[in-house]
BALOMI-232687 format. One line per 3 residues: number of its first residue (from 0); their letters; for each residue x, y, z of C-alpha. Coordinates in steps of 0.2 Angstrom, whole numbers, plus 5000, padded with zeros to 4 digits. Example, Ala and Ser with C-alpha at 12.3 -4.5 7.8 and 13.67 -1.06 7.14 Angstrom:
2
0) AS) 5062,4978,5039; 5068,4995,5036
! end
This chain:
396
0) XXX) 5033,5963,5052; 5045,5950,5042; 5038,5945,5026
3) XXX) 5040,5927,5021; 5044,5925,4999; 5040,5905,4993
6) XXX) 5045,5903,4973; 5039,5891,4962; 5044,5875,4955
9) XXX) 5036,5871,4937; 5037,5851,4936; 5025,5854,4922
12) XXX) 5042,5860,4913; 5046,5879,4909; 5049,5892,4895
15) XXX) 5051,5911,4890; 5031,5910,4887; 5018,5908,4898
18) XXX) 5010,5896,4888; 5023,5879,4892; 5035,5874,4879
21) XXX) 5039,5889,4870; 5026,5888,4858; 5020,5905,4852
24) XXX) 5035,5913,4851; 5037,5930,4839; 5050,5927,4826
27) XXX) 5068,5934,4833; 5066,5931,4849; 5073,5917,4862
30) XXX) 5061,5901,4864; 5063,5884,4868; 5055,5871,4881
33) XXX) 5064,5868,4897; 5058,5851,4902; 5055,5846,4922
36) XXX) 5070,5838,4927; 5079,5837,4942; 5093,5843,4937
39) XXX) 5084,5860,4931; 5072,5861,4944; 5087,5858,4958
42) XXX) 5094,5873,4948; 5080,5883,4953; 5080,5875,4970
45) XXX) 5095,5879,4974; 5095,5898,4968; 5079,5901,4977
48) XXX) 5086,5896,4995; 5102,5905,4990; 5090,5921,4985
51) XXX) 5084,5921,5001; 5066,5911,4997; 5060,5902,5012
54) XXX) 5051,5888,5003; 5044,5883,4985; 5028,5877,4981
57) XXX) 5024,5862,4970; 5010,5859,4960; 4997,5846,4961
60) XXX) 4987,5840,4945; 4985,5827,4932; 4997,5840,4920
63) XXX) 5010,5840,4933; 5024,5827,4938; 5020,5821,4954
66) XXX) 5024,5834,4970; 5028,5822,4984; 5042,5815,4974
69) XXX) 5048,5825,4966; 5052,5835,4980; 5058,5820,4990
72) XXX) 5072,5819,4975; 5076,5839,4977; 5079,5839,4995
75) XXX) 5093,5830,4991; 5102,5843,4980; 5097,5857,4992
78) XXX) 5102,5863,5008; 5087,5875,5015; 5074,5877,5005
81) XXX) 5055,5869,5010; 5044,5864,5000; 5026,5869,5000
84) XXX) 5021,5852,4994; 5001,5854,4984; 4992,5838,4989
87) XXX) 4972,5833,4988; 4965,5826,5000; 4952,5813,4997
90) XXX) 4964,5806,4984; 4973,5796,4997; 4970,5789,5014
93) XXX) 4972,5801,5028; 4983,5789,5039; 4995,5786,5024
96) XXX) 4997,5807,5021; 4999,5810,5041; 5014,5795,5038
99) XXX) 5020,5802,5022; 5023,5819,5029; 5029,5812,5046
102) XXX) 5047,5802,5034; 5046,5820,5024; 5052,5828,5040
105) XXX) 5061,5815,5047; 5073,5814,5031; 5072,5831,5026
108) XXX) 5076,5838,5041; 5059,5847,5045; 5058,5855,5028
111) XXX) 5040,5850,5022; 5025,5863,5022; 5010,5857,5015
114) XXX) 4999,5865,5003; 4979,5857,5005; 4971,5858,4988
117) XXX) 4954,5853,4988; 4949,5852,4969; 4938,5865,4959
120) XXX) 4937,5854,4944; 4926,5840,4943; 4932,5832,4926
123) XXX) 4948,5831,4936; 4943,5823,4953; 4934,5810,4941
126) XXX) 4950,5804,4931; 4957,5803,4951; 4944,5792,4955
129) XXX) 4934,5807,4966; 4915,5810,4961; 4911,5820,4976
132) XXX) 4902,5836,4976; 4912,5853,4979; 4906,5853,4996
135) XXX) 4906,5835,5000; 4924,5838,4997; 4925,5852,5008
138) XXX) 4918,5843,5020; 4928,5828,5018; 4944,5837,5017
141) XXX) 4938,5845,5036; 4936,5826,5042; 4953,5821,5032
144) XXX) 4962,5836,5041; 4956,5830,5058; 4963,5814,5057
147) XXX) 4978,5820,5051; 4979,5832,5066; 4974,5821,5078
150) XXX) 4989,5806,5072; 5002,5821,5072; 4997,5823,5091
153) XXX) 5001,5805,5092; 4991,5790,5101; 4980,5780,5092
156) XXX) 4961,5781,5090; 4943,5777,5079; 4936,5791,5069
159) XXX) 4920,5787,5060; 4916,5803,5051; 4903,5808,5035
162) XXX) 4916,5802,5023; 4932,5794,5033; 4932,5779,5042
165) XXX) 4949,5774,5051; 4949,5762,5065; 4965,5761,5078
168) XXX) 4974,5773,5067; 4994,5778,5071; 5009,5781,5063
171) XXX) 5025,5775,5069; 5037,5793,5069; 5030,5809,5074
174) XXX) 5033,5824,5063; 5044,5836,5069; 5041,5850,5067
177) XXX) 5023,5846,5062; 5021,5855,5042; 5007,5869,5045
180) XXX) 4995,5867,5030; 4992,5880,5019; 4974,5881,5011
183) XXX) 4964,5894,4999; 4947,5893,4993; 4934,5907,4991
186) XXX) 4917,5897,4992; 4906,5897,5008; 4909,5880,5010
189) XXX) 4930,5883,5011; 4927,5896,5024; 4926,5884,5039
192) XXX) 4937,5872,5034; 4952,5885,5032; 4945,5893,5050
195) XXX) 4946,5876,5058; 4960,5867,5053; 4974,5877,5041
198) XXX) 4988,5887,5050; 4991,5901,5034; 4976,5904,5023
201) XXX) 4980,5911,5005; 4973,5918,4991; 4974,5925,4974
204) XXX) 4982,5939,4967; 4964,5948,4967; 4965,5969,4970
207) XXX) 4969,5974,4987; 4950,5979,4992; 4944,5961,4985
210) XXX) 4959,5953,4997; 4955,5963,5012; 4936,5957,5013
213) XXX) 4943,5937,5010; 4955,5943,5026; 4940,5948,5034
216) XXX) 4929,5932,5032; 4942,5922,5035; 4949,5930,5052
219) XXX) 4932,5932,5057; 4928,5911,5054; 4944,5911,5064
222) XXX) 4941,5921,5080; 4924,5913,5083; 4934,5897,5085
225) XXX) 4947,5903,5095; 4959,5902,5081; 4973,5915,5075
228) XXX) 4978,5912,5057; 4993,5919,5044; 4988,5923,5026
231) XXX) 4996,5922,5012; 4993,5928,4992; 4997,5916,4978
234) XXX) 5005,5930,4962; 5018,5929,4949; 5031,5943,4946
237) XXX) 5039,5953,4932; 5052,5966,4942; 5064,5976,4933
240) XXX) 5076,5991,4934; 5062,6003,4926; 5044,6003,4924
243) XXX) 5046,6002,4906; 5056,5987,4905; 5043,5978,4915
246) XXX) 5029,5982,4904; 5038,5979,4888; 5040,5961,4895
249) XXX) 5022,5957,4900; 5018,5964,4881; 5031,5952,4875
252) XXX) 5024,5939,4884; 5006,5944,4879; 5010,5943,4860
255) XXX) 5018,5926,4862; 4999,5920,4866; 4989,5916,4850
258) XXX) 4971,5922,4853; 4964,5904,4847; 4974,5899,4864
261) XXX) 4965,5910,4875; 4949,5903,4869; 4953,5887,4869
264) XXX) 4960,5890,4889; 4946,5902,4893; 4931,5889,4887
267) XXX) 4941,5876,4897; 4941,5887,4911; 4923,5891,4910
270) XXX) 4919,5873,4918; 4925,5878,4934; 4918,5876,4949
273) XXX) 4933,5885,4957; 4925,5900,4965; 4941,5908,4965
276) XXX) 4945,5901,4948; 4927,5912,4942; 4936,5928,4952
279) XXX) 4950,5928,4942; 4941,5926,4925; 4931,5941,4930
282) XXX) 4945,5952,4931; 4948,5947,4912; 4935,5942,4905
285) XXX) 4943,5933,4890; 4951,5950,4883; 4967,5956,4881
288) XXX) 4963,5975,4885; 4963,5983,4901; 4974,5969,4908
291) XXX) 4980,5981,4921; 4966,5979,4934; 4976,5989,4948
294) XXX) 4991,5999,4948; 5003,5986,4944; 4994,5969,4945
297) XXX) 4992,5964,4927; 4977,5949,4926; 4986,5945,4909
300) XXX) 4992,5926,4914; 4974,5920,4918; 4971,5922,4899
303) XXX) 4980,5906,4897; 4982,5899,4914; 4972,5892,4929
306) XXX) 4974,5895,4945; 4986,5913,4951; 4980,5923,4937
309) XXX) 4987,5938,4942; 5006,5947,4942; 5015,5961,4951
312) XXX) 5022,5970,4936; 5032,5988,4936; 5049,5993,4943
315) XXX) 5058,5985,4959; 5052,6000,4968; 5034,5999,4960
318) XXX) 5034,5979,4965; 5039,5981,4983; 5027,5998,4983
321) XXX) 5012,5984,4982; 5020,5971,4990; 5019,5985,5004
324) XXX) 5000,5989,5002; 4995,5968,5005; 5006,5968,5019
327) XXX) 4997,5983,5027; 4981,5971,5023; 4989,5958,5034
330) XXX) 4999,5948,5021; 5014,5941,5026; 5017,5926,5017
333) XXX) 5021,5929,4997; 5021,5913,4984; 5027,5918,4967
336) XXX) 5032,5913,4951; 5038,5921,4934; 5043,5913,4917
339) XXX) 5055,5908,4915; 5057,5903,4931; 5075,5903,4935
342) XXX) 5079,5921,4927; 5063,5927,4936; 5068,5923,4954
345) XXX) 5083,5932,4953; 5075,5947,4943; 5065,5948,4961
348) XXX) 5075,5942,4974; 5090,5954,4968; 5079,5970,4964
351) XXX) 5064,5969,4975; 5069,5961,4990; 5084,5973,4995
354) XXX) 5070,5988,4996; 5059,5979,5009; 5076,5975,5018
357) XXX) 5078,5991,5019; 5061,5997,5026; 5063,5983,5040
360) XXX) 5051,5972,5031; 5061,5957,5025; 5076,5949,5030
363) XXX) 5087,5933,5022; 5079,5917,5033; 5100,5912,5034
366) XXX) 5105,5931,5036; 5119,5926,5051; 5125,5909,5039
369) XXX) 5126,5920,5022; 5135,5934,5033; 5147,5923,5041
372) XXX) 5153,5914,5025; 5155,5928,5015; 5164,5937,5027
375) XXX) 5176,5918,5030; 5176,5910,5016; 5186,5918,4998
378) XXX) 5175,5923,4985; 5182,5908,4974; 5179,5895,4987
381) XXX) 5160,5899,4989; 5157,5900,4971; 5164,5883,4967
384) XXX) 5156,5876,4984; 5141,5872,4975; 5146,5867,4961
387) XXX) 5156,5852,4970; 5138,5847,4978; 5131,5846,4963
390) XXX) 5146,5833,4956; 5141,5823,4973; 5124,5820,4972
393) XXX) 5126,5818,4951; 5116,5833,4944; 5133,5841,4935
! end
């Protein structure tokens, strides 16, 4: 098995805190708000597809710059890297998305995953315009991701479905590849749509025995369909050269938080109708103590943050160890995250990722290109290489 790692893009902006902006932070100690611009995100593009990520995923929200372009903007100061582009369907028609993703491919150079997002907040689905029930949009996202299907196999054809409607529906340009859609959600109403149309299924960063029985359900949906699926787990990561390091860094993190954030964040949260959203409050319950809810996966970021909750926290070695155990579960796709971003991806990529090499269970997606450069090109050629790209396409 070859285990796939995605990174993170925060078009939100980014910080030393978990809690954006730097706000909250103890007195003699590094702050300061890194704000979402191409420029710094194509920073962390770029290192991440250097690092040896295979994509990065992009948020969707009304809290967030907007995913489809801003990663049409960073696939031009980056080489490799996809991105795992959030999107809800529902907020736009289904023949525009199926065009949309078909010129992301084309111009990109095949380098568009998508990332189906159903909604768990209501509030927000109704500043979009979307007063649907949870399942209702379940349900509509299954008809959405049919059309979409269908339009990607080319021809053109009527659909008249619960909630869509297209009539002689086509788009000029087939994608190639075709993105596979990722999709997560942990209510009975997710379960078939994520059987019948998504390619890798993913979820939180729950404890492993929670994961395995969502595995479970999932693959079982699937079979009886006669459908294989990929799964994936959603986490963020704080790896360092000892244990002790690690932990000393989730408590610097956790004593940047002022407790009237967390109940502000956690009454916010409590509006949910994400059932996965409900899973990882339950592993926290509001509290500070006890954060570490398995050998370690500290829930300490849900105390301030929805959605991934969770992070892998302890040693390079203690990193990969768990990384080991969700793979065993059959994990083998990995989206992460850590704050600050930037310093984060290579904490990972340069500690952790080296022991699963070794154990057979990753290798660099460009291994034969980085190999033959370094092995051609001088050391101060490749270091100025990118620097020249980045005067090029004006992000110096």
């Amino acid at each position: 098995m070859t285990l796939n790692f995605h990174w993170f893009l925060p078009t939100y902006g980014d910080s030393r805190q978990i809690v954006g902006g730097g706000h909250g932070v103890p007195a003699g100690e590094a702050g300061g708000a890194r704000p979402a611009s191409i420029a710094y995100l194509g920073q962390i593009a770029r290192s991440a597809e250097q690092l040896g990520f295979v994509g990065a995923l992009t948020p969707t929200g009304g809290w967030c710059e907007d995913a489809w372009l801003v990663t049409a903007m960073l696939s031009e100061v980056s080489d490799y890297l996809k991105f795992l582009v959030a999107f809800r369907p529902g907020l736009t028609s289904p023949t525009l998305a199926a065009q949309m993703a078909a010129t992301f491919q084309r111009f990109s150079k095949g380098r568009l995953l998508l990332n189906v997002v159903v909604g768990g907040e209501a509030h927000e689905q109704r500043a979009y315009g979307d007063f649907l029930s949870k399942d209702d949009r379940y349900a509509r996202a299954g008809e959405f991701l049919e059309i979409v299907r269908r339009l990607w196999a080319g021809g053109s054809f009527d659909f008249h479905g619960k909630h869509l409607t297209v009539e002689g529906a086509t788009i000029p340009h087939l994608p190639d590849p075709v993105p596979p859609l990722y999709f997560g959600g942990s209510s009975p109403a997710a379960g078939p749509v994520a059987a019948d149309h998504c390619d890798v299924y993913l979820t939180w960063g729950e404890p492993p025995a929670a994961v395995a029985k969502k595995i479970e359900w999932i693959r079982s949906l699937a079979a009886a369909r006669g459908r294989k699926l990929r799964f994936g787990i959603r986490l963020h990561t704080i790896s360092r050269d000892t244990s002790e390091a690690a932990w000393a860094e989730a408590e610097r993190l956790l004593r940047g938080i002022d407790p009237a954030t967390i109940e502000k964040v956690q009454a916010g949260l409590a509006r949910s109708e994400s059932e996965g959203q409900r899973r990882m409050i339950d592993l926290h319950r509001g509290s500070t103590a006890n954060l570490e809810v398995y050998p370690n996966l500290w829930a300490g970021v849900g105390l301030v943050r929805g959605g991934a909750g969770t992070a892998l926290v302890g040693s390079h070695a203690e990193v990969a160890r768990l990384i080991e155990e969700y793979a065993a579960l059959g994990i083998d796709e990995f989206v992460l995250s850590g704050v600050p971003h930037l310093e984060e991806a290579y904490w990972f990529a340069e500690g952790v990722l080296p022991i699963l090499a070794a154990k057979g269970l990753w290798r660099h997606p460009r291994a034969d290109l980085v190999a033959t450069a370094s092995a051609q090109v001088p050391f101060a050629a490749t270091a100025s290489a990118p620097r020249e790209k980045e005067k090029l396409h004006g992000v110096d």
